[in-house]
TORGUKE-887568 format. One record per residue (C-alpha): residue number from 1; x, y, z. Coordinates in Angstrom, 2 decimals. Layout:
BEGIN
<atom pos="NUM" x="X" y="Y" z="Z"/>
...
This chain:
BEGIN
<atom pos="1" x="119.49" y="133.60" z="67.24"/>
<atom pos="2" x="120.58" y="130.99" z="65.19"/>
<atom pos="3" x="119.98" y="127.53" z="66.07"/>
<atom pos="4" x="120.07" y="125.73" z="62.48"/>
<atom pos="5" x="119.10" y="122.38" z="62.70"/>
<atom pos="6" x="117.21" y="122.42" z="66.16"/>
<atom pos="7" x="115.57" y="125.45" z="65.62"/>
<atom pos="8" x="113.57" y="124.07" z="62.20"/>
<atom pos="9" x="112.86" y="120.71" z="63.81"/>
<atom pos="10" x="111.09" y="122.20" z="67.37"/>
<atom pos="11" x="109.29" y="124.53" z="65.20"/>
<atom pos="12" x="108.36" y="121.81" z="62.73"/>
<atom pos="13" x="106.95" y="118.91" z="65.36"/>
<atom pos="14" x="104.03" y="122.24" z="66.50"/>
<atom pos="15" x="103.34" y="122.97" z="62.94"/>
<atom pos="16" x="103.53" y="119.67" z="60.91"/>
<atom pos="17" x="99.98" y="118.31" z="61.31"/>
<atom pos="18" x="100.91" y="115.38" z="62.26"/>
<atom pos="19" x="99.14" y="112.81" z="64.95"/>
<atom pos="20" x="99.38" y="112.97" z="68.40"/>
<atom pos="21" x="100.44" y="109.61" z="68.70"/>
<atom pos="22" x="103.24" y="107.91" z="70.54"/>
<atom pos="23" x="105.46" y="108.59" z="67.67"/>
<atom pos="24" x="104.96" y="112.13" z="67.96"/>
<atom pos="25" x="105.59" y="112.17" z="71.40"/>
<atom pos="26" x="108.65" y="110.20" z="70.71"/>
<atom pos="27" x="110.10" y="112.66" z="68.58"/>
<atom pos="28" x="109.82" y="115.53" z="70.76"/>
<atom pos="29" x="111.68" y="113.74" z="73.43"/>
<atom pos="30" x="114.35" y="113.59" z="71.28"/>
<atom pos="31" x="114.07" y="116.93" z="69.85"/>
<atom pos="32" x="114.02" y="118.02" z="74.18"/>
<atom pos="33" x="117.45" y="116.18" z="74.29"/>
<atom pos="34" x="119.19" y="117.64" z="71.29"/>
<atom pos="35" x="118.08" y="120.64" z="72.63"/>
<atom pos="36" x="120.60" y="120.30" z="76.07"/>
<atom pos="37" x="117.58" y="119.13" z="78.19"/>
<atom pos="38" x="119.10" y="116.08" z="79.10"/>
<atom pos="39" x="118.33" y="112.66" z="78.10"/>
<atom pos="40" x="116.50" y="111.70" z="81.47"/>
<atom pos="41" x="114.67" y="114.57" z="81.91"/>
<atom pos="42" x="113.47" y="115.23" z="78.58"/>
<atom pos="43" x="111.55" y="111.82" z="78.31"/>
<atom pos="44" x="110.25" y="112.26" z="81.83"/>
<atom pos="45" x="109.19" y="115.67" z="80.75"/>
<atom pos="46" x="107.47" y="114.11" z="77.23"/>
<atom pos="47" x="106.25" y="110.76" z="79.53"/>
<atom pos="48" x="104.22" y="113.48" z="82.04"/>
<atom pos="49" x="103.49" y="115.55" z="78.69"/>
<atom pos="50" x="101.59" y="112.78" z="76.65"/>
<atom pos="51" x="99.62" y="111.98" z="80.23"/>
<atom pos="52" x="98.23" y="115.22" z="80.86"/>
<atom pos="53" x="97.09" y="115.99" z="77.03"/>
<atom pos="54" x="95.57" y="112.06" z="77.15"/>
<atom pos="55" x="93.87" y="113.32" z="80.27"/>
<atom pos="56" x="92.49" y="116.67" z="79.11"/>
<atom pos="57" x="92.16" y="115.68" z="75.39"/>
<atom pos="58" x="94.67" y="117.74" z="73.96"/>
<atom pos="59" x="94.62" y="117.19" z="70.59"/>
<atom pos="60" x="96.35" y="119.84" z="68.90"/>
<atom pos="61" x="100.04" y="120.91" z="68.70"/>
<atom pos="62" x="99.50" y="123.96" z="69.75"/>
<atom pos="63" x="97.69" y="122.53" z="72.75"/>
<atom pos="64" x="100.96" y="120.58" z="73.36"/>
<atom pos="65" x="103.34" y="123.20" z="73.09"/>
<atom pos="66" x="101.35" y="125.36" z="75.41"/>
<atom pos="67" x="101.12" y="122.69" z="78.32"/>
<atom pos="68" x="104.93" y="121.88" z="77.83"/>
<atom pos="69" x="106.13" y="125.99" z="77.70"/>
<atom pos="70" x="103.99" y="125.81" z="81.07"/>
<atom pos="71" x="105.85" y="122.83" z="82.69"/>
<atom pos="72" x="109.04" y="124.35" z="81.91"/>
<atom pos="73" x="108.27" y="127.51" z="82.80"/>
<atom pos="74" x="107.78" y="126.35" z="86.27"/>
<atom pos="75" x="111.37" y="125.23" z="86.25"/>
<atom pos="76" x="113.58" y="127.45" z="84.44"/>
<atom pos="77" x="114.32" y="130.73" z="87.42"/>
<atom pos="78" x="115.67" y="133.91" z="86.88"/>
<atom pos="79" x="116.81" y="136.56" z="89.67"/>
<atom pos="80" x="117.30" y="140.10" z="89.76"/>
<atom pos="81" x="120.80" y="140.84" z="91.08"/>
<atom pos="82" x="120.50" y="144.62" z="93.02"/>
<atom pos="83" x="123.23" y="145.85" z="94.77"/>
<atom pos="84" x="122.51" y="147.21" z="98.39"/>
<atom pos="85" x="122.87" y="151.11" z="98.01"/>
<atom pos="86" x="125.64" y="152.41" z="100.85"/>
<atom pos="87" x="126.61" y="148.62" z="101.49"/>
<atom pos="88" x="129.58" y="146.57" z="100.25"/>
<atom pos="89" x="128.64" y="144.12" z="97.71"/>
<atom pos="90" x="130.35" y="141.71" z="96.79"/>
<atom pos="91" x="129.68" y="139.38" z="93.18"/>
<atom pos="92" x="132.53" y="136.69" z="92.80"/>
<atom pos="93" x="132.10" y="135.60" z="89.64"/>
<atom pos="94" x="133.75" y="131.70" z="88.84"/>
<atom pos="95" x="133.52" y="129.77" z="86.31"/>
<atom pos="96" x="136.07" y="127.46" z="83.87"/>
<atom pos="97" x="139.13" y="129.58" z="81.69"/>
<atom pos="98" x="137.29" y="129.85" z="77.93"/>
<atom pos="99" x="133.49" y="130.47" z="79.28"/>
<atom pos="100" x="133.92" y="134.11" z="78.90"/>
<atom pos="101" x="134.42" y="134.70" z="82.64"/>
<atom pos="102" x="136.15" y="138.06" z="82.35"/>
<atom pos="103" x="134.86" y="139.46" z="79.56"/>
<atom pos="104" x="131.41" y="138.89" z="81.38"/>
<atom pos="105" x="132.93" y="140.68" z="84.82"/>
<atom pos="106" x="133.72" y="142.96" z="81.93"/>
<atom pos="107" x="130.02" y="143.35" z="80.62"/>
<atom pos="108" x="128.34" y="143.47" z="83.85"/>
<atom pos="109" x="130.92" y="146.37" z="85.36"/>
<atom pos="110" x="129.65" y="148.66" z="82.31"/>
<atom pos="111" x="126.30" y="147.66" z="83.00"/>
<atom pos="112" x="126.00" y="148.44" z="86.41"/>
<atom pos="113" x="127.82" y="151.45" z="86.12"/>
<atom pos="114" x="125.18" y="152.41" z="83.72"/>
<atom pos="115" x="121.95" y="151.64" z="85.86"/>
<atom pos="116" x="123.69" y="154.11" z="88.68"/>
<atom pos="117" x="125.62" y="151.67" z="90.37"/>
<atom pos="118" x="128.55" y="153.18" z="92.14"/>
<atom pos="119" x="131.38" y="152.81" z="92.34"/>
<atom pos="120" x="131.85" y="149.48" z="90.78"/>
<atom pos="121" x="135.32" y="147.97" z="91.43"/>
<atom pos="122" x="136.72" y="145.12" z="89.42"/>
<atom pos="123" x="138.84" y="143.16" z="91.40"/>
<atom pos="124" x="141.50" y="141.11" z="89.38"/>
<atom pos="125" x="141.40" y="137.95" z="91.45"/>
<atom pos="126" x="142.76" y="135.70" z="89.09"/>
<atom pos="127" x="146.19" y="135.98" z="89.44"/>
<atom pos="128" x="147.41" y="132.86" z="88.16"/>
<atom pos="129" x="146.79" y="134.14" z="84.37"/>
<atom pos="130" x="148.52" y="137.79" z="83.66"/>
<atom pos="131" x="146.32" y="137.77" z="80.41"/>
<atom pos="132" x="143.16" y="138.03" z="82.61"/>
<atom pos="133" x="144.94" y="141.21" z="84.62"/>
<atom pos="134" x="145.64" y="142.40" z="81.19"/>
<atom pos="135" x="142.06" y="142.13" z="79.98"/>
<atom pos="136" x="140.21" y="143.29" z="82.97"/>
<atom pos="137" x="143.03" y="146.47" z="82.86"/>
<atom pos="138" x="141.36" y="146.91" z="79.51"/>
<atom pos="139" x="137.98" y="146.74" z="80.12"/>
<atom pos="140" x="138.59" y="149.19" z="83.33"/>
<atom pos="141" x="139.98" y="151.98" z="80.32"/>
<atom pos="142" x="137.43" y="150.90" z="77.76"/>
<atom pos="143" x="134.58" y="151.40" z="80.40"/>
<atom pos="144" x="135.83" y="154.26" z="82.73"/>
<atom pos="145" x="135.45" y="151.46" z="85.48"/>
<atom pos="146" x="138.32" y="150.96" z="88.74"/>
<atom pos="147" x="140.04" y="147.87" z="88.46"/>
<atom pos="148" x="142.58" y="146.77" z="91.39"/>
<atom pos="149" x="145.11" y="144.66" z="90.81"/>
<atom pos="150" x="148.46" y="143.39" z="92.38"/>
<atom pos="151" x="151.25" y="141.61" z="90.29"/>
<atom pos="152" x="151.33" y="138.52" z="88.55"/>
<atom pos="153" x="151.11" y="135.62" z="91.12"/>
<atom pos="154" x="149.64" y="137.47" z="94.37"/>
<atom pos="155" x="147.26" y="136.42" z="96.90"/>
<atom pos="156" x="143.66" y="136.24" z="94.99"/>
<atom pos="157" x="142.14" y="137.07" z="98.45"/>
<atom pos="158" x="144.32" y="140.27" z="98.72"/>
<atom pos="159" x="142.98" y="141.66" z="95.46"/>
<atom pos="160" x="139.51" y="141.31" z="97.05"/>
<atom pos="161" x="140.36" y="142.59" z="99.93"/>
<atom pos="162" x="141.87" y="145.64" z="98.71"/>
<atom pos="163" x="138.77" y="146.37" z="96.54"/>
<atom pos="164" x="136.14" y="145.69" z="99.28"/>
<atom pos="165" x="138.38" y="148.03" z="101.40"/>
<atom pos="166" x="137.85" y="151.04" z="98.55"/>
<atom pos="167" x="134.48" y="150.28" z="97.94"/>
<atom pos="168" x="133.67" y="150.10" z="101.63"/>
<atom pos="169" x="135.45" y="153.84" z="102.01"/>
<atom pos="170" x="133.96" y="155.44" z="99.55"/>
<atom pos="171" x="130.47" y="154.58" z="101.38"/>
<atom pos="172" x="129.31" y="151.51" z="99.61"/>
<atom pos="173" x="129.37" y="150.17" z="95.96"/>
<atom pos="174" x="130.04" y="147.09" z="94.13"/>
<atom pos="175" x="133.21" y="144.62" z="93.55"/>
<atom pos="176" x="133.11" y="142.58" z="90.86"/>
<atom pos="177" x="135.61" y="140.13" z="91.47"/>
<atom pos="178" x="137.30" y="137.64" z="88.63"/>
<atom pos="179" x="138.34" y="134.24" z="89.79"/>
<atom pos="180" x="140.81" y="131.47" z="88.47"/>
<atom pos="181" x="138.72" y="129.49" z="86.22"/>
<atom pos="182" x="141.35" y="126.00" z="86.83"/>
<atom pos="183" x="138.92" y="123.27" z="86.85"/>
<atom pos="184" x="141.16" y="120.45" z="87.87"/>
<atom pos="185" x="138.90" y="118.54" z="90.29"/>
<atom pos="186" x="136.79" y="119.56" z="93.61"/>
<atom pos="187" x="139.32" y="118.89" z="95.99"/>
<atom pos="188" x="141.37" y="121.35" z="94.10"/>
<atom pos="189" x="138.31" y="123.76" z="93.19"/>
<atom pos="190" x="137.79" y="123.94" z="97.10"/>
<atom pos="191" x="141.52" y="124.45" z="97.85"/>
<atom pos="192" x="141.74" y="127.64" z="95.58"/>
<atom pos="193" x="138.27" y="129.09" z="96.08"/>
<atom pos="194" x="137.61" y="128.54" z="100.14"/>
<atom pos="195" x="139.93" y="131.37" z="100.86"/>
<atom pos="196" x="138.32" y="133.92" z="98.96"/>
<atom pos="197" x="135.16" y="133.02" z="99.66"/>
<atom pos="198" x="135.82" y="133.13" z="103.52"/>
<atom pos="199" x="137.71" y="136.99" z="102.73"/>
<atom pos="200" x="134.70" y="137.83" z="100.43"/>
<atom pos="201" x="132.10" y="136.94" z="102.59"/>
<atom pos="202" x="133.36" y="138.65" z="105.39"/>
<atom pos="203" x="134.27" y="142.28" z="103.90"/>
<atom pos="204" x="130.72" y="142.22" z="102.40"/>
<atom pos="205" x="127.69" y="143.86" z="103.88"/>
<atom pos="206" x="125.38" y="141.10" z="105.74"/>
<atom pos="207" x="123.23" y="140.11" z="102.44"/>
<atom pos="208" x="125.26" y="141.64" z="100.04"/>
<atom pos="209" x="127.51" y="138.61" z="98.91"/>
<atom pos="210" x="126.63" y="137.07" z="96.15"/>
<atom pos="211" x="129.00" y="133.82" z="93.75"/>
<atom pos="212" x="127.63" y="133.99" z="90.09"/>
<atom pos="213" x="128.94" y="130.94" z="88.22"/>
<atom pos="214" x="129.54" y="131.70" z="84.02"/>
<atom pos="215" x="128.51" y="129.13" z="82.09"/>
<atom pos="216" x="129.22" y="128.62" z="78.19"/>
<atom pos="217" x="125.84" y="127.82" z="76.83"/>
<atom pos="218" x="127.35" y="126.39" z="73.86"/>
<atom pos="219" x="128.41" y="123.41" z="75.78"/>
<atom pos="220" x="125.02" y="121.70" z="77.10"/>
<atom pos="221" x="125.27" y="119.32" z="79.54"/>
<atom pos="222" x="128.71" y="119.66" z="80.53"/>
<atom pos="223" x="127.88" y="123.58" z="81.54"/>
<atom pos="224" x="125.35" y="121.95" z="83.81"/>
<atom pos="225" x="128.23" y="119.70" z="85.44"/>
<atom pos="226" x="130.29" y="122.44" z="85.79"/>
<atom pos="227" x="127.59" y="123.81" z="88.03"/>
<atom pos="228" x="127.11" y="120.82" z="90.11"/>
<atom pos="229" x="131.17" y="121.00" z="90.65"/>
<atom pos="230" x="131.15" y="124.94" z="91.57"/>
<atom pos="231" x="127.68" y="124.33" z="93.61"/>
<atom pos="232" x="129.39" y="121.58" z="96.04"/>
<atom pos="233" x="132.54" y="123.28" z="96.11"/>
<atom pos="234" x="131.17" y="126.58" z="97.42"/>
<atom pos="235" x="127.58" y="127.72" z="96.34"/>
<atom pos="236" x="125.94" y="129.41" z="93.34"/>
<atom pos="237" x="123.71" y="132.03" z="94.12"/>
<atom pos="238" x="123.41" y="132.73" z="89.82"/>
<atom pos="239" x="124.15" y="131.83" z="86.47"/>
<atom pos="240" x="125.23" y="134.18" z="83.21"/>
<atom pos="241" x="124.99" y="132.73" z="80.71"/>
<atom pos="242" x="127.48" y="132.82" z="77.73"/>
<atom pos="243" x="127.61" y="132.70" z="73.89"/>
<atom pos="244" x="123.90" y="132.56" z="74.00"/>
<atom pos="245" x="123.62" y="132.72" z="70.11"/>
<atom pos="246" x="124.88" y="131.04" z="66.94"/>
<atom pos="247" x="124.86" y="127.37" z="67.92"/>
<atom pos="248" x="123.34" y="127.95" z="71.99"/>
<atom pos="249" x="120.25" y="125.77" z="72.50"/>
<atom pos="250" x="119.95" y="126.72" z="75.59"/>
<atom pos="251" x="118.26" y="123.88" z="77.31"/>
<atom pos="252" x="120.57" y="123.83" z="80.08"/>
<atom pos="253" x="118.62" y="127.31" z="81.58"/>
<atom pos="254" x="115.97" y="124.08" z="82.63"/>
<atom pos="255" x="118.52" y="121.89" z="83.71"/>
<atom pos="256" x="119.75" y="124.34" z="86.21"/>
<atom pos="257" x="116.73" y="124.78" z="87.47"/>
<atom pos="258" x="115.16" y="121.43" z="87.95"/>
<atom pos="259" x="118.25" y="119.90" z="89.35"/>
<atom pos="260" x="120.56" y="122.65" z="91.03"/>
<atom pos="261" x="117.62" y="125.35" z="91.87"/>
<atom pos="262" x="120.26" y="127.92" z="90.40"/>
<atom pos="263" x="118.70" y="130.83" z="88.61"/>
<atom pos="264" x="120.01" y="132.86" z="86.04"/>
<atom pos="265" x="120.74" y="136.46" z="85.89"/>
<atom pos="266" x="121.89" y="137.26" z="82.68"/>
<atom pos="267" x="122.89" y="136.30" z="79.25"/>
<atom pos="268" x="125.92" y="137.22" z="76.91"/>
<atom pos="269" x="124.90" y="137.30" z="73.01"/>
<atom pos="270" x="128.25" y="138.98" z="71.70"/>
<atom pos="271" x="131.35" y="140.36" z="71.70"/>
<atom pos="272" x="130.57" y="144.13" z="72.73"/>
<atom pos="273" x="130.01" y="145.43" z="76.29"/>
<atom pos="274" x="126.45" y="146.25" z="75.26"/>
<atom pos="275" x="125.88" y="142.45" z="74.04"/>
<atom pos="276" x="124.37" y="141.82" z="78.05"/>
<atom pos="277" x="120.83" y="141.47" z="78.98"/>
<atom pos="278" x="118.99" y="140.25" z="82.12"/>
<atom pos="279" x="117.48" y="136.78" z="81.97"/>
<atom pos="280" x="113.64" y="136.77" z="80.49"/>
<atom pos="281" x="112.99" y="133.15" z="81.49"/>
<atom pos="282" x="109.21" y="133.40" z="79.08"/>
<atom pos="283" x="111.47" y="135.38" z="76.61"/>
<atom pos="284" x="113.69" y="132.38" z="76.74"/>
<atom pos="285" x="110.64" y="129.87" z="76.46"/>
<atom pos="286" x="109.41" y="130.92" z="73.17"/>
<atom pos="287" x="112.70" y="131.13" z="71.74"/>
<atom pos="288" x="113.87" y="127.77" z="72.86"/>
<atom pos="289" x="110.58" y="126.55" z="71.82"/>
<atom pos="290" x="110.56" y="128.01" z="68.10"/>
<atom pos="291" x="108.49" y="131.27" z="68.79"/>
């Protein structure tokens, strides 16, 4: 991955033989931020950071940037999301319009169908946007995958319905269901969503419901207050990640975790259906940290 500019300077501050002085650790808390930490947690992180390498006598870089991959690694969760063989499970997946929301429901349809998952059903609950019928129509050909859909307009909860039904008669499976992604404000986020959540949640197999927020990680900290929003509106059980590449830092993987307790369960690193992985949080470490 490509992170020009923040890449060079997090490698740099563990391999430029410099001082551990204030200074130093001054720079890295900066270098945290620009990274989509956050400005208040990367200087708390760096503040606890300088105190526990004074304490132990940490006095090389490398000695830093081990005892700060540990304190984020005790952060930064990932989860494992396994359908329930012969149950109904459910995966609403939200998220804002221009995060990649379908063409993730997309991804993860071709990748569950190819780790024996079936039947997956895409459901094509956003019905305010005939593009996003469109698109999920064409991932269903590209991918060999069922979509159901109902005209432009329906009921969102209908289209869930209907697909929880099939799933449920063909003895168990998987609906992937795309949302509306209008972020106008919570009030209105509630509104739209508490419907389908109340269908979702009770067509699914007890355990077997499960809201997966998409997040852009191109966009920092406002992906993280997108969570928040979707979180007190009505729950995130995971993140996927989006656009991990190019100009990602990816920094917001800690933020989730520190202050929402939302793990991630996968990341998208391209345009093809392949371009989906699950979430390595050490894998993610290193990188993020210049390995």
């Amino acid at each position: 991955m490509a992170k020009t500019g923040f890449k060079q300077k997090i490698k740099k501050i563990f391999t430029g033989h410099r001082t551990l002085d204030s200074e130093y650790f001054e720079d890295l808390a900066d270098i945290l931020v620009e990274g989509d930490i956050g400005a208040k947690a990367s200087f708390k992180i760096v503040e606890d950071l300088e105190n526990i390498c004074s304490k132990q006598k940490i006095k090389t870089e490398e000695g830093v940037k081990k005892e700060l991959f540990a304190m984020l690694q005790s952060q930064v969760k990932s989860i494992s999301l396994v359908p329930k063989k012969g149950q109904t499970n459910i995966y609403l997946v939200l998220g804002v319009n221009g995060a990649g929301k379908t063409t993730s429901v997309g991804k993860m349809a071709k990748w569950y169908n190819d780790h024996d998952v079936t039947p997956v059903v895409m459901a094509a609950a956003d019905t305010y946007r005939a593009a996003a019928i469109n698109q999920l129509k064409v991932h269903a050909e590209k991918t060999g995958v069922r979509v159901v859909a109902q005209q432009d307009g329906s009921d969102p909860s209908a289209v869930v319905f209907d697909a929880a039904e099939a799933v449920t008669a063909a003895g168990g499976g998987l609906v992937l269901a795309d949302t509306a992604g209008r972020l106008h404000n919570k009030e209105n986020l509630v509104h739209e969503l508490e419907k389908i959540d109340r269908i979702a949640a009770s067509k699914a197999s007890e355990g077997c419901y499960k809201k997966i927020l998409v997040l852009d990680a191109t966009t920092g900290q406002n992906a993280l207050r997108q969570a928040e929003v979707f979180h007190d509106a009505v729950g995130v059980d995971a993140v996927i990640l989006t656009k991990y590449d190019s100009t990602a830092k990816g920094g917001v993987a800690y933020s989730l975790g520190k202050e929402l307790a939302i793990p991630i369960a996968f990341v998208c690193f391209g345009e093809k259906y392949e371009d989906i992985a699950l979430f390595d949080a050490d894998r993610y470490l290193k990188d993020f940290l210049g390995e």
